[in-house]
Every structure is written in structure tokens, then in C-alpha cells.
C-alpha positions in Angstrom: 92.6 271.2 27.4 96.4 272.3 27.5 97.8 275.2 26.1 100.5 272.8 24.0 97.1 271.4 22.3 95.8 274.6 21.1 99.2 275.6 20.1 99.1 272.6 17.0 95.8 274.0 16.0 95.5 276.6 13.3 93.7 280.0 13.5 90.2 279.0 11.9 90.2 275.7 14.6 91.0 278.4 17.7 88.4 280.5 16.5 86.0 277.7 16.3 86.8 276.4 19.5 86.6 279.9 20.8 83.1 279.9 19.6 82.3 276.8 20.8 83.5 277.7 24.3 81.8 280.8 24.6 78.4 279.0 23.2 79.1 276.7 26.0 79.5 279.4 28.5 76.8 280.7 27.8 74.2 277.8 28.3 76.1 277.3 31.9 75.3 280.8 32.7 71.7 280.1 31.9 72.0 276.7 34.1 73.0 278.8 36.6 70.0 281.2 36.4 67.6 278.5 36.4 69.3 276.7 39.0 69.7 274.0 36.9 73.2 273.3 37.1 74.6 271.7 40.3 78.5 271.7 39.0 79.2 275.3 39.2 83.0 274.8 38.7 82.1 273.5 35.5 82.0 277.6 34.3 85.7 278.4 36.4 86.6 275.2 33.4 85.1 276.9 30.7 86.5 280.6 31.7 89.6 279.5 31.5 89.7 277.7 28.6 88.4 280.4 27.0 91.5 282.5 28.2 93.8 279.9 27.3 92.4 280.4 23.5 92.4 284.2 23.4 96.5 283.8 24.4 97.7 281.1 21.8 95.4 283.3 19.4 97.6 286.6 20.9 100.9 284.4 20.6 99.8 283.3 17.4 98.8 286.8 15.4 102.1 288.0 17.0 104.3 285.7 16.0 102.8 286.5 11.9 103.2 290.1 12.8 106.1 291.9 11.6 108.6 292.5 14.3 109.7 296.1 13.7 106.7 297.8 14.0 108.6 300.9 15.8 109.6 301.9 12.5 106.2 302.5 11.1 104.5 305.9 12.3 
């Protein structure tokens, strides 16, 4: 998943995919602790991804933020 792909999402499809992800991070956690899983780079995948989504959701609420917010005390 690229970051130019989340970026044409909106925020109720980031925060579903965050979801998703995290879901999905945690059942390879639990692979792991049943030595289930033989792909442990699969979770380095999904780690990331999840960061990549918790940025374009930062970029995203800060671009719809006001921009002065030095003013305001």
C-alpha cells in the first residue's frame, strides 16, 4: 500500500483501514505466540502500514485545521 493511495481516501476509509490493520496485527501477534506463523516479516508489513495511515490521517486533520492557531490562547 503507498502513501499516494491513502492520500485519495477520505477520513472514515483511513480509519477503517486503520482498524482493519490493527485487527490484522493483532491475529499475527497471536500467530506468533502460537508459533503458527512462519512469515514473521509479514508483521514489519503490517507495522508500517499502520504508520503510513496514522501520517496521511496527521497530514489530513492538519490540512482542515485552521492555520493560525498562535493567535488563539
Amino acid at each position: 500500500m503507498n502513501a499516494s493511495e491513502l492520500r485519495d481516501k477520505d477520513a472514515a476509509a483511513l480509519g477503517k483501514e486503520l482498524t482493519d490493520l490493527l485487527k490484522a496485527q493483532f491475529g499475527l501477534r497471536m500467530q506468533i505466540a502460537t508459533q503458527q506463523l512462519s512469515n514473521t516479516s509479514q508483521l514489519k508489513k503490517v507495522r508500517r502500514d499502520i504508520a503510513r495511515v496514522r501520517t496521511v490521517i496527521t497530514e489530513v486533520s492538519a490540512k482542515n485545521a485552521p492555520a493560525d492557531k498562535a493567535g488563539q490562547q
